[in-house]
MDAnalysis code that builds the backbone (N, CA, C; Angstrom):
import MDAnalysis as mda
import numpy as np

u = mda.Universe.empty(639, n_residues=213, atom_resindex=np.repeat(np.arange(213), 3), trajectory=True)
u.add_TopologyAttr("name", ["N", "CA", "C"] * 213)
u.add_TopologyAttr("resid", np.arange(1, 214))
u.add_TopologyAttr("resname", ["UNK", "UNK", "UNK", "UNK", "UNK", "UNK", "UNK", "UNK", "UNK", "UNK", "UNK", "UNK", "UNK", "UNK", "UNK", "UNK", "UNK", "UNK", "UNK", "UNK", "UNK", "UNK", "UNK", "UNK", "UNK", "UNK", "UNK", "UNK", "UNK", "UNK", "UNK", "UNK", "UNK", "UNK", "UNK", "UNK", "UNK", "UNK", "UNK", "UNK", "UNK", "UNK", "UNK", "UNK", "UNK", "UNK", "UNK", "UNK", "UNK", "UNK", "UNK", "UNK", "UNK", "UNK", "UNK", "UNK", "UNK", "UNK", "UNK", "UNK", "UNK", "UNK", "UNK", "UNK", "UNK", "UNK", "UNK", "UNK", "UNK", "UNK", "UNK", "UNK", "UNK", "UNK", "UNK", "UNK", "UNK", "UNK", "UNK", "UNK", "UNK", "UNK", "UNK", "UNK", "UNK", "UNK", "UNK", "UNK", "UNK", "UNK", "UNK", "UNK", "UNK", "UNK", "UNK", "UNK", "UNK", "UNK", "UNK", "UNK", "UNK", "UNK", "UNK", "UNK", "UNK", "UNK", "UNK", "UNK", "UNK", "UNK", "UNK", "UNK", "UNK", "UNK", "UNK", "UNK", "UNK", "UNK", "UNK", "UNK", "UNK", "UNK", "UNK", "UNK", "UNK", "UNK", "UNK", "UNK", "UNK", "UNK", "UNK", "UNK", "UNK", "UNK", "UNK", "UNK", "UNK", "UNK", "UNK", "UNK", "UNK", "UNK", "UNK", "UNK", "UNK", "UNK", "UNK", "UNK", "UNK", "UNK", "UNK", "UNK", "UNK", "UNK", "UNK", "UNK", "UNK", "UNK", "UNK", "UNK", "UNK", "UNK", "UNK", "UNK", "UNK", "UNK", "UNK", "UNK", "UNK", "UNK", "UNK", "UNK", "UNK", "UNK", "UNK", "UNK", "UNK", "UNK", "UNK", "UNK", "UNK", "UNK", "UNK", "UNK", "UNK", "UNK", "UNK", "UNK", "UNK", "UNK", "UNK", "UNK", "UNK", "UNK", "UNK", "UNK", "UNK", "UNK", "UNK", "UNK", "UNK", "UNK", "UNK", "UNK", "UNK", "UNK", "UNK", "UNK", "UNK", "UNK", "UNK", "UNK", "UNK"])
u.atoms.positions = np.array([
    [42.086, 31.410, -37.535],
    [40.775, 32.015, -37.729],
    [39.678, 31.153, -37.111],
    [39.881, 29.939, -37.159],
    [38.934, 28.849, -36.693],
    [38.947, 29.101, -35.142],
    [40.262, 29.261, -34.573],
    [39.466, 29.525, -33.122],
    [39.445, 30.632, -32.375],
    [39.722, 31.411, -33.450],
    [38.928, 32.952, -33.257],
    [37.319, 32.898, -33.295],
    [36.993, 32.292, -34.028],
    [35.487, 31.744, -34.538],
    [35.054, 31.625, -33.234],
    [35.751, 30.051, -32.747],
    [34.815, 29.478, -31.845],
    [34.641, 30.065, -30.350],
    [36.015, 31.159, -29.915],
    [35.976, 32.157, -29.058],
    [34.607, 32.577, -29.118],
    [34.453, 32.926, -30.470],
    [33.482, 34.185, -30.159],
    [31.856, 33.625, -30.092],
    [32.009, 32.374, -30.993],
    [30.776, 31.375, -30.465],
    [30.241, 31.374, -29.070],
    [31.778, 30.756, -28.186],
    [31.426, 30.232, -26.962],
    [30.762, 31.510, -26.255],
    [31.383, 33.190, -26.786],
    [30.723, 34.190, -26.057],
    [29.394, 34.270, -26.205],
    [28.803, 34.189, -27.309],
    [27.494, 34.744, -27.781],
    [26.970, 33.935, -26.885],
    [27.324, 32.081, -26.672],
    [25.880, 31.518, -26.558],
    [25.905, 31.669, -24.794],
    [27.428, 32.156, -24.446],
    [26.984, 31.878, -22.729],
    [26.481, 33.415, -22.683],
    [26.622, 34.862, -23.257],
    [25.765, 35.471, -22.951],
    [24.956, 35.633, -22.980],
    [23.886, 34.671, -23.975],
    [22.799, 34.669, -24.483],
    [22.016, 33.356, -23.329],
    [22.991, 32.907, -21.812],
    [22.291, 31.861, -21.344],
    [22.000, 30.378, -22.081],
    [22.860, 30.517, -23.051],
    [22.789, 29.108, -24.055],
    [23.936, 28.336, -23.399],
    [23.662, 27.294, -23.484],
    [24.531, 25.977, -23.746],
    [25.330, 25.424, -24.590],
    [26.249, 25.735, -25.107],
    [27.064, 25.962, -26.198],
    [28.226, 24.817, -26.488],
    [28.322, 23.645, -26.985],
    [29.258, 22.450, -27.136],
    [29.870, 22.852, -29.024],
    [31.474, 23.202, -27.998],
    [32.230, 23.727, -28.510],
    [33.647, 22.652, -28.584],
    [34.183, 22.321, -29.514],
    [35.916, 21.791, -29.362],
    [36.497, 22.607, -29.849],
    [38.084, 22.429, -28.666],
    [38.288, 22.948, -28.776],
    [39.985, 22.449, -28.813],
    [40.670, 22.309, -30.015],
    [41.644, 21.543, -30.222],
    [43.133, 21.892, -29.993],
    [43.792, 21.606, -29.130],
    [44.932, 22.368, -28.513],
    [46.017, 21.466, -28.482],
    [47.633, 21.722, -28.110],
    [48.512, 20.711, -28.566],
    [48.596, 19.518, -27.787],
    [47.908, 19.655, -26.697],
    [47.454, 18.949, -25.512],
    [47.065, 17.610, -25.765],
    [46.199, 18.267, -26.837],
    [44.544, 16.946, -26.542],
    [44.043, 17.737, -27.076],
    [42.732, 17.508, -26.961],
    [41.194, 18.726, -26.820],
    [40.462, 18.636, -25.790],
    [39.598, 19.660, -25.542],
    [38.594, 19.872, -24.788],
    [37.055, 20.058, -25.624],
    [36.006, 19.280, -25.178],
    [34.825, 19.674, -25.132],
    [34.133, 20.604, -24.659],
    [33.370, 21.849, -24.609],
    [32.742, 22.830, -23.231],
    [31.417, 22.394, -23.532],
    [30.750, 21.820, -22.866],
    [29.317, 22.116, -22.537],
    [28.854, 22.908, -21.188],
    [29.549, 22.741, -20.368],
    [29.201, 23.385, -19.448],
    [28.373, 22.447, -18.353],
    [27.827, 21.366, -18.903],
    [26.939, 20.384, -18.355],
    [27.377, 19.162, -17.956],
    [27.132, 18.718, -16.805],
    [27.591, 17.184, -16.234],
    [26.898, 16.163, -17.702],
    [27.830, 15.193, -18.308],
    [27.230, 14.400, -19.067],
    [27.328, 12.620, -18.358],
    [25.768, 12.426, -17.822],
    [25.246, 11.643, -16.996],
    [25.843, 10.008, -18.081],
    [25.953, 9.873, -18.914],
    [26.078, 8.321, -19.934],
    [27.533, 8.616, -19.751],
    [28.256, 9.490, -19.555],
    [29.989, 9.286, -20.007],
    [30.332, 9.230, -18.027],
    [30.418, 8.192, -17.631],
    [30.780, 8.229, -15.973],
    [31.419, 7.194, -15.876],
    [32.579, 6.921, -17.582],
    [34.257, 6.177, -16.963],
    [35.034, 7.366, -17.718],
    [36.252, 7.011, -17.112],
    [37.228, 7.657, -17.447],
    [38.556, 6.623, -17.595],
    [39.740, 7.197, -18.232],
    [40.808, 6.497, -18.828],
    [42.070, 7.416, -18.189],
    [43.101, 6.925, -17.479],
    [44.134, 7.902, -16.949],
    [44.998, 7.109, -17.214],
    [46.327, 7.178, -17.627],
    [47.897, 5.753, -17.860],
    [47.155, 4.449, -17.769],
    [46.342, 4.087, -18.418],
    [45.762, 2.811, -19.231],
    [45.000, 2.533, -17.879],
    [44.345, 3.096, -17.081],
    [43.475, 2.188, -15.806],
    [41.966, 3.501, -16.366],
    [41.061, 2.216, -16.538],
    [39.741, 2.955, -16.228],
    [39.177, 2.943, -14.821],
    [38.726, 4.571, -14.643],
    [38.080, 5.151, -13.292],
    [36.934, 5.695, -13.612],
    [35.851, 5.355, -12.552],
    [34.712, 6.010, -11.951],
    [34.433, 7.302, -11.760],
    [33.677, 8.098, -13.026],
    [33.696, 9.607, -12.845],
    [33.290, 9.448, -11.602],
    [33.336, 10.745, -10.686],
    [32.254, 10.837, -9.591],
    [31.267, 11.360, -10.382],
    [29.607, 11.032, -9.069],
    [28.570, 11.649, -9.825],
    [28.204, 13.412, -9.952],
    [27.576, 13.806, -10.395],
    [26.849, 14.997, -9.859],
    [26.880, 15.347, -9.047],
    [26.820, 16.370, -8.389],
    [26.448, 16.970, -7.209],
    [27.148, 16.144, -5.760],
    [28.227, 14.920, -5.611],
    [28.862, 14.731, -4.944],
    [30.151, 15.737, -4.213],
    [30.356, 16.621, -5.328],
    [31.387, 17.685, -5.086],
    [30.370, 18.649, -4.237],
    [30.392, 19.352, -3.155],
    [29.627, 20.246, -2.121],
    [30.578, 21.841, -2.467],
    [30.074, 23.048, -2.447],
    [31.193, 23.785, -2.563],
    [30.300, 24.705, -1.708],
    [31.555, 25.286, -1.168],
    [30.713, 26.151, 0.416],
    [30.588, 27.707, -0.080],
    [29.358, 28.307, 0.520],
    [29.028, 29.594, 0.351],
    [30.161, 30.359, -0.368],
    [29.727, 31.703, -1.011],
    [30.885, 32.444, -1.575],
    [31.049, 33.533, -0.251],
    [32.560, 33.739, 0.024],
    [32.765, 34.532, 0.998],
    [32.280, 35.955, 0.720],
    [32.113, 36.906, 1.254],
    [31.274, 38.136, 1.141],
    [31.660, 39.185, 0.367],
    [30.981, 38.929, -0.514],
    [31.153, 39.975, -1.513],
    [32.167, 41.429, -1.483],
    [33.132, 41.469, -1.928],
    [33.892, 42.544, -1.871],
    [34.723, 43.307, -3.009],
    [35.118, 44.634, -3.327],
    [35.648, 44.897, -5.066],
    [37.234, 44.919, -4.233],
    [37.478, 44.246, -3.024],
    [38.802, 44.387, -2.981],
    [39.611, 43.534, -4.464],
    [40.540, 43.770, -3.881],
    [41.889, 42.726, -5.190],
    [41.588, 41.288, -5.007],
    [41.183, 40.284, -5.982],
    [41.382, 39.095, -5.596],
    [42.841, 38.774, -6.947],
    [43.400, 37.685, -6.344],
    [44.562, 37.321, -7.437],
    [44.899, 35.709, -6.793],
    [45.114, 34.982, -7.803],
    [45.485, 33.637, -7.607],
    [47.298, 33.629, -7.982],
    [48.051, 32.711, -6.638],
    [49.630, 32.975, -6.995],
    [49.636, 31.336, -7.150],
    [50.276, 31.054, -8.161],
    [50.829, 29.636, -7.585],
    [52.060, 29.582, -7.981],
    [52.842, 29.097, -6.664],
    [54.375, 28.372, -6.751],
    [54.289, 26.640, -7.294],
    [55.179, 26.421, -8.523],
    [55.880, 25.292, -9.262],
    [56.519, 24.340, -8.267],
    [57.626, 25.343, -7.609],
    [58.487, 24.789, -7.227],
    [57.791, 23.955, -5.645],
    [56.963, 24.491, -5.026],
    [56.617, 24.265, -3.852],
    [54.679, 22.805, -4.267],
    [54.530, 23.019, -5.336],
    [53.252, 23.270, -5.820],
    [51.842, 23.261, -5.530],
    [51.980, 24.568, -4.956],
    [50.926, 25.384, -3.836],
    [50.545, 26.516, -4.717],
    [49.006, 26.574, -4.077],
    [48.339, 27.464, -4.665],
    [47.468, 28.119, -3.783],
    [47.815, 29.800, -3.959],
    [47.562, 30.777, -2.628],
    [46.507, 31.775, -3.199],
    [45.172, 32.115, -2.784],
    [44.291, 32.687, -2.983],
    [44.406, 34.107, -2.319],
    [44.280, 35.189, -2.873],
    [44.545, 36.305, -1.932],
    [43.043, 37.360, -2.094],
    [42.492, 37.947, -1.216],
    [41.523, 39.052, -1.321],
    [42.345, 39.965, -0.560],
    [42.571, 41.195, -0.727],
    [43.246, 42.119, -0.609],
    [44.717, 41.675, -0.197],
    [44.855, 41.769, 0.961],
    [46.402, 41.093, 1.556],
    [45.971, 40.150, 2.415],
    [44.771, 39.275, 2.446],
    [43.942, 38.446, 3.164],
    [44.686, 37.202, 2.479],
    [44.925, 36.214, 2.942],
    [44.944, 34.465, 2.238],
    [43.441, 33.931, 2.664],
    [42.895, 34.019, 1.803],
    [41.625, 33.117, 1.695],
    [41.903, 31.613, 1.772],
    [42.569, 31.299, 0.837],
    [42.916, 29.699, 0.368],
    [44.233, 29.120, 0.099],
    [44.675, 27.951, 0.528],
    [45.937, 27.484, 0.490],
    [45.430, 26.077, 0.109],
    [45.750, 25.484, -1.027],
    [45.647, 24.334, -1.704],
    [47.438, 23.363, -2.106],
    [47.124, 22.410, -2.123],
    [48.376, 21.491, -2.635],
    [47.848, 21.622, -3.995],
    [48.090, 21.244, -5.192],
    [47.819, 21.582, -6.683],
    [49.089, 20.433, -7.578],
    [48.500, 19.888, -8.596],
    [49.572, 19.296, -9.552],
    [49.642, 20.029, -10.916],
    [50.765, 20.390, -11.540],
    [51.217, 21.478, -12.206],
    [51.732, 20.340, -13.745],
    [52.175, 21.021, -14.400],
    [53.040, 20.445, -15.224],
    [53.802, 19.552, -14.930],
    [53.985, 18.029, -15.938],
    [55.242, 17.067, -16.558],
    [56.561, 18.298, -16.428],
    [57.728, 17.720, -16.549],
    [58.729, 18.603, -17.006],
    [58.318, 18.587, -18.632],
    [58.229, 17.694, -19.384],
    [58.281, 17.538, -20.419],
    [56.603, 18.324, -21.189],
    [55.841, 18.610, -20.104],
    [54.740, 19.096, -20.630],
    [54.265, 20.311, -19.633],
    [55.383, 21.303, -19.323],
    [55.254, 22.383, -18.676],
    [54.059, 23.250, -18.249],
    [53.798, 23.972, -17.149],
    [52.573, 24.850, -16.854],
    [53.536, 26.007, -17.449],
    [53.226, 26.898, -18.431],
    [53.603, 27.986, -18.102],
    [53.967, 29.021, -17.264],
    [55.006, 29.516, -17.244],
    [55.281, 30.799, -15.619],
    [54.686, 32.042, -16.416],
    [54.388, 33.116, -15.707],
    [54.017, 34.421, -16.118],
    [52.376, 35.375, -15.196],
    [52.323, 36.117, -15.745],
    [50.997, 36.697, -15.285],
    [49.724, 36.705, -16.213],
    [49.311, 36.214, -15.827],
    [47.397, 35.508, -16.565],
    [46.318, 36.102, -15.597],
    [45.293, 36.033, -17.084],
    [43.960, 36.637, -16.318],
    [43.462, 34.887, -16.672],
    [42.294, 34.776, -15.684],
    [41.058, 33.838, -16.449],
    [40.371, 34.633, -17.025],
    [39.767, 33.786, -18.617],
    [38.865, 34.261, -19.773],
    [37.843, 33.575, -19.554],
    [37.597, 32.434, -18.640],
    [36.155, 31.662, -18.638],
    [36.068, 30.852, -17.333],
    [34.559, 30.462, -17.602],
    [35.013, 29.437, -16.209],
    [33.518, 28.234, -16.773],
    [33.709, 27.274, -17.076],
    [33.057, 26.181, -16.857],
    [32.748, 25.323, -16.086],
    [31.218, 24.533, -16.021],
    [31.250, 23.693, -14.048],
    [31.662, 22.798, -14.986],
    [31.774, 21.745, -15.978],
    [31.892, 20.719, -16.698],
    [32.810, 20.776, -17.893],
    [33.894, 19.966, -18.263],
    [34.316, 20.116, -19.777],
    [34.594, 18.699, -19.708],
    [34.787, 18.192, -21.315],
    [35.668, 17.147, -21.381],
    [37.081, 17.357, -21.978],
    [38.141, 16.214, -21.411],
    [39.495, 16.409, -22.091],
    [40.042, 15.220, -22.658],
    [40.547, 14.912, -23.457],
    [41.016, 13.557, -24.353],
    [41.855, 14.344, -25.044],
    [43.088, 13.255, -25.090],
    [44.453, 13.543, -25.609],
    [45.352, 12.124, -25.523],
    [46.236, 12.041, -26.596],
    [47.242, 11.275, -26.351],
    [46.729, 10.030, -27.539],
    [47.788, 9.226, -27.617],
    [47.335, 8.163, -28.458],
    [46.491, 6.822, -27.873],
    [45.191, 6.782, -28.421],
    [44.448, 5.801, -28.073],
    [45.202, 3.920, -27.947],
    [45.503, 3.550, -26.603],
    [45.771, 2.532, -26.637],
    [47.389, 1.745, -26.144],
    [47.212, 3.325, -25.731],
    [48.819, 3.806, -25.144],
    [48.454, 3.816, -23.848],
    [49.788, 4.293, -22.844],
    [49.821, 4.696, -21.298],
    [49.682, 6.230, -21.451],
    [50.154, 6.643, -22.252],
    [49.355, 8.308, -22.601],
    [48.363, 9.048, -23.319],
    [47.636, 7.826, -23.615],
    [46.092, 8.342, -23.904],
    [45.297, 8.961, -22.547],
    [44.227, 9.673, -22.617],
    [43.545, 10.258, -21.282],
    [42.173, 10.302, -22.340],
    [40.947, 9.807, -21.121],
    [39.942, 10.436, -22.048],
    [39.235, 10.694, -20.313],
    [38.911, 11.955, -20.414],
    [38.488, 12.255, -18.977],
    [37.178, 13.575, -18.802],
    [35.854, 12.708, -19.045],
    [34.613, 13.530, -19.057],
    [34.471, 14.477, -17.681],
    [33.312, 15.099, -18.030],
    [32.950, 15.692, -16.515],
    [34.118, 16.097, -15.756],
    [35.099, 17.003, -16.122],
    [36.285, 17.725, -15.329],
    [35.529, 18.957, -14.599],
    [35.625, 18.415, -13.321],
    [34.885, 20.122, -12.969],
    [35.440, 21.348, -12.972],
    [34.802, 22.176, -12.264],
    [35.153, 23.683, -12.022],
    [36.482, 24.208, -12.554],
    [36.758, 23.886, -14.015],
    [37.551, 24.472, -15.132],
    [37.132, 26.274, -15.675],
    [38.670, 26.892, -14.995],
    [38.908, 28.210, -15.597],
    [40.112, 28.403, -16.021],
    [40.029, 29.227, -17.679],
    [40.752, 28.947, -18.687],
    [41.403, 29.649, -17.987],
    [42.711, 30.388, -18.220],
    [43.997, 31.761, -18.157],
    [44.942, 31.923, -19.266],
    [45.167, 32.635, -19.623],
    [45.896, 33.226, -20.885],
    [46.618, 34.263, -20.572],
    [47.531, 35.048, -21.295],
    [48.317, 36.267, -21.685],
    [48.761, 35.904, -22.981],
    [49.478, 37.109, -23.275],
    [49.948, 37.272, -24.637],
    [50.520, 36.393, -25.252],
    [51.360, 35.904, -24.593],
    [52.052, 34.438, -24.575],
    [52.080, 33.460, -25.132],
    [50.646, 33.073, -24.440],
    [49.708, 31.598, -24.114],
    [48.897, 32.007, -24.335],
    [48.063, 32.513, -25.831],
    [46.785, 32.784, -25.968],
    [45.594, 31.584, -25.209],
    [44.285, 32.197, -25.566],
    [42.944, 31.475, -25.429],
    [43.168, 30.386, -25.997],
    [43.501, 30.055, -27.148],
    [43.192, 28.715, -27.643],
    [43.904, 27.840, -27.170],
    [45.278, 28.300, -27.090],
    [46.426, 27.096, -25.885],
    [45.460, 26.123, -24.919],
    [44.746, 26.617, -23.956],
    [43.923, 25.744, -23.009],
    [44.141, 25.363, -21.988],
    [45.178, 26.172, -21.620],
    [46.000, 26.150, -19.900],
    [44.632, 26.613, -18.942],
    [44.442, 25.766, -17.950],
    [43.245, 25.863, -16.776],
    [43.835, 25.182, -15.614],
    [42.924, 26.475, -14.862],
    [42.828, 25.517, -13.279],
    [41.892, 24.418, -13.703],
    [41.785, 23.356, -12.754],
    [40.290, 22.738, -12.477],
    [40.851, 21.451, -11.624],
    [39.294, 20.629, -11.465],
    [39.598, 19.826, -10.210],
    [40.044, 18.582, -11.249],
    [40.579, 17.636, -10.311],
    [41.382, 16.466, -10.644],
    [40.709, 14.920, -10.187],
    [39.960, 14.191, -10.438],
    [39.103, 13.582, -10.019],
    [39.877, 11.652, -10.067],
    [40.814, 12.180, -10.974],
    [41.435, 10.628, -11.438],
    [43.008, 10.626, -11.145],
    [43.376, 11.673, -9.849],
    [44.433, 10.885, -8.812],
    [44.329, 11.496, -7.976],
    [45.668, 11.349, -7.023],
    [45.224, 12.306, -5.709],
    [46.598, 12.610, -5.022],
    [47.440, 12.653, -5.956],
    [48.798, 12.797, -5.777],
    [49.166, 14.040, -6.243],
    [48.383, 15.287, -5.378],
    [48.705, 16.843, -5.096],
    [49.886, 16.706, -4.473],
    [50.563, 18.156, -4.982],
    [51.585, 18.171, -4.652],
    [52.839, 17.618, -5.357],
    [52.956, 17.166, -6.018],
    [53.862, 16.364, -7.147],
    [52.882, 16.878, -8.400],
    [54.636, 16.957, -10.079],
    [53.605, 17.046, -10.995],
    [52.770, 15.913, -11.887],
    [51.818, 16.262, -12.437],
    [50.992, 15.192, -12.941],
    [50.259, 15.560, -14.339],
    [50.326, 16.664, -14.596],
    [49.401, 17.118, -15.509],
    [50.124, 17.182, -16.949],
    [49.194, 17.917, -18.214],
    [49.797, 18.048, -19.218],
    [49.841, 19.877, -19.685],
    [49.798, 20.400, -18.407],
    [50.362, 21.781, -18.527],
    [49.219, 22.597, -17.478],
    [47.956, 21.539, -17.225],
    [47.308, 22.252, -16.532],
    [47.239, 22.273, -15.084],
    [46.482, 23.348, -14.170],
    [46.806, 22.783, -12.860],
    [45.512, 22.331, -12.244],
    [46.386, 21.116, -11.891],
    [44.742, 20.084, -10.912],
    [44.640, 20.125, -9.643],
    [43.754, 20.559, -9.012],
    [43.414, 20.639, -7.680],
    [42.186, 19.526, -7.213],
    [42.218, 19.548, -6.132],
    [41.124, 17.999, -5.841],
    [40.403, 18.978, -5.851],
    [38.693, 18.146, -6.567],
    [37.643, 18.708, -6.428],
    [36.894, 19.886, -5.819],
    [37.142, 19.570, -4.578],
    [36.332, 19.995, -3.576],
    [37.155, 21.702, -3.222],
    [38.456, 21.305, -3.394],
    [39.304, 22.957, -3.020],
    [38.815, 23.613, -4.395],
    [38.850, 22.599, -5.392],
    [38.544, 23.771, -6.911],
    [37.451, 24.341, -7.001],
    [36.216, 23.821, -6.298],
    [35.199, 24.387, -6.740],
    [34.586, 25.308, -5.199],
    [35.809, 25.577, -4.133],
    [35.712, 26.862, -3.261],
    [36.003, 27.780, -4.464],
    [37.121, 27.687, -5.127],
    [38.738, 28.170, -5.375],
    [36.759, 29.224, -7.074],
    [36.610, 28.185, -7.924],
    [35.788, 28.773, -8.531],
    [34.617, 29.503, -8.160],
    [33.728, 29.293, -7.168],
    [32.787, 30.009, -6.583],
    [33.232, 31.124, -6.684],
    [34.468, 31.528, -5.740],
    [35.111, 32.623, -4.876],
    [35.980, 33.551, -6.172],
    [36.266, 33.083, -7.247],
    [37.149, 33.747, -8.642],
    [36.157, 34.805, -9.068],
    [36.836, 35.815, -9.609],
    [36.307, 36.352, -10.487],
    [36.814, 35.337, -12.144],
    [35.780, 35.984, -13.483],
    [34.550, 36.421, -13.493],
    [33.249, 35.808, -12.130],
    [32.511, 36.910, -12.156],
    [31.396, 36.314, -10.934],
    [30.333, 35.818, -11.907],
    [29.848, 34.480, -11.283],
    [29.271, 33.818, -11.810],
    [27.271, 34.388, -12.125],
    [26.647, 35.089, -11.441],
    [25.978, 36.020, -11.084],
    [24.526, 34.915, -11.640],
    [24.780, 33.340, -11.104],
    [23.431, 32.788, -10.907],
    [23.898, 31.752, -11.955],
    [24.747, 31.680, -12.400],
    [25.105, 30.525, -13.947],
    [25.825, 29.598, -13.348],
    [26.050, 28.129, -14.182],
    [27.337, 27.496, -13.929],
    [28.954, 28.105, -14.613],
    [28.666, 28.933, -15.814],
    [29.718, 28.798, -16.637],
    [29.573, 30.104, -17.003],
    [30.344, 31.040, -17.175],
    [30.739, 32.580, -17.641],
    [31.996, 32.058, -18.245],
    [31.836, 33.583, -19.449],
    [32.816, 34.112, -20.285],
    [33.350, 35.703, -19.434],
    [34.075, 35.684, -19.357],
    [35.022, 37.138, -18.698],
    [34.429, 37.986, -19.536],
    [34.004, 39.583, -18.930],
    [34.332, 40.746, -19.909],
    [34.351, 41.741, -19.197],
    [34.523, 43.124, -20.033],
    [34.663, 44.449, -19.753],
    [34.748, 44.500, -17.947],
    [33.046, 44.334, -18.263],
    [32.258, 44.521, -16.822],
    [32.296, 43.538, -15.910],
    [32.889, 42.376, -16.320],
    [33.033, 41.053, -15.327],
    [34.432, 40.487, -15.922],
    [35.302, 41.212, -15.326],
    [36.492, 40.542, -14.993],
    [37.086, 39.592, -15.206],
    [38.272, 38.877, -15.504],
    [38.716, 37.406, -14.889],
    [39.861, 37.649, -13.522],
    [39.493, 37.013, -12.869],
    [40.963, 36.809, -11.974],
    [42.290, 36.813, -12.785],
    [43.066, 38.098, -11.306],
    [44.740, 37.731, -11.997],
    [45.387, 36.028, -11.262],
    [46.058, 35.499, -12.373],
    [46.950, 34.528, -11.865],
    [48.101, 35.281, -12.193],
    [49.464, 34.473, -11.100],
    [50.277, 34.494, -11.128],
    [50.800, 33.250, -11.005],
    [52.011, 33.077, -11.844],
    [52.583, 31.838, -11.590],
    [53.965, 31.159, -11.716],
    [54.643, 31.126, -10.948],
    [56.188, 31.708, -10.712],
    [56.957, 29.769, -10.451],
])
C-alpha cells in the first residue's frame, strides 16, 4: 500500500509541475527522485573507491529528432549487451549498455517506461563493504515495468557515470549506458517530455515499449 501511495504522490506533484522527493525502497537499494541535480552531493562510492560526480550540464544531449507518431520501441540484447533504438523500422540508436550481475539479473520480457527523471539518487548494499554503492545525481533515469516487475521493483535505463566498462555486466539489475548515449536515448523516448526535466507516463503520453531478450 505504501508504494502504491508514493506512485501516486510522485504523479500528482510532476503533474502539478512540482518537485517531488520521493524514496523509493526496492530489493536493490533505494532510490531518491527529485528530479534535480543535487550541487553539495558531487562524490560518489562504487566497490569501495570514491568518484567525482560529473557536474551539471557537462552531459550535452543533441536536438530531439523530428517529431513523429511513428512506432518508437527500445530492444536490448543480454547476450550481445546492445541496445537498439527503433522509429518505425528506422535504427535511430545503437549503444554498448551494462545489464545485470548474473547473480543480480536485468529482467527479460516486454516493458513499457512509467517515468523518466533528469536526476535520482541510488544507495544500496552494506555500508563499508565492496558492495555498498551510494551514487547521487544518476542521470537521464527511465523506470520500465510489466506485470511481472511491477513499478516499485525499480528496473531503469539510465546513464552510468562511475565506470565505463559497456558492454560487459555491471549493474544490479539495471541498464547503464554512458551518459551522453542516455540522455540522446531520453530526449528521443516516449513519455515526451513537452518542456520538463522529468514526466510521469499516461493515457495521453505514453511510455516507450522495451524489449528485452
Amino acid at each position: 500500500m505504501k508504494k502504491f501511495v508514493l506512485l501516486v504522490i510522485l504523479q500528482i506533484a510532476l503533474s502539478a509541475g512540482l518537485l517531488a522527493q520521493a524514496r523509493l525502497r526496492v530489493s536493490r537499494g533505494s532510490f531518491t527522485t527529485t528530479g534535480v541535480y543535487e550541487t553539495e552531493k558531487n562524490l560518489a562510492q562504487f566497490k569501495g573507491k570514491t568518484i567525482s560526480v560529473p557536474e551539471e550540464g557537462t552531459t550535452k544531449v543533441a536536438q530531439v529528432l523530428g517529431e513523429t507518431t511513428e512506432r518508437r520501441r527500445i530492444i536490448i540484447s543480454l547476450k550481445r549487451q546492445e541496445l537498439f533504438a527503433y522509429q518505425g523500422d528506422q535504427l535511430i540508436y545503437n549503444f554498448r549498455v551494462s545489464t545485470g550481475k548474473p547473480w543480480t539479473p536485468t529482467p527479460k520480457g516486454r516493458f513499457w517506461v512509467w517515468s523518466k527523471f533528469r536526476y535520482i539518487k541510488m544507495e544500496g548494499g552494506t555500508k563499508g563493504t565492496d558492495g555498498y554503492y551510494y551514487l547521487p545525481n544518476v542521470p537521464y533515469v527511465m523506470f520500465f515495468y510489466n506485470e511481472k516487475h511491477p513499478k516499485y521493483k525499480g528496473y531503469a535505463l539510465h546513464g552510468a557515470y562511475w565506470h565505463i566498462n559497456f558492454g560487459q555486466t555491471m549493474s544490479h539489475g539495471c541498464i547503464n549506458i554512458l551518459p551522453e548515449e542516455a540522455g540522446k536515448l531520453y530526449e528521443w523516448a516516449w513519455p515526451n517530455l513537452n518542456g520538463k526535466n522529468s514526466v510521469i507516463a499516461d493515457e495521453d503520453n505514453p511510455g516507450i515499449e522495451v524489449w528485452i531478450y
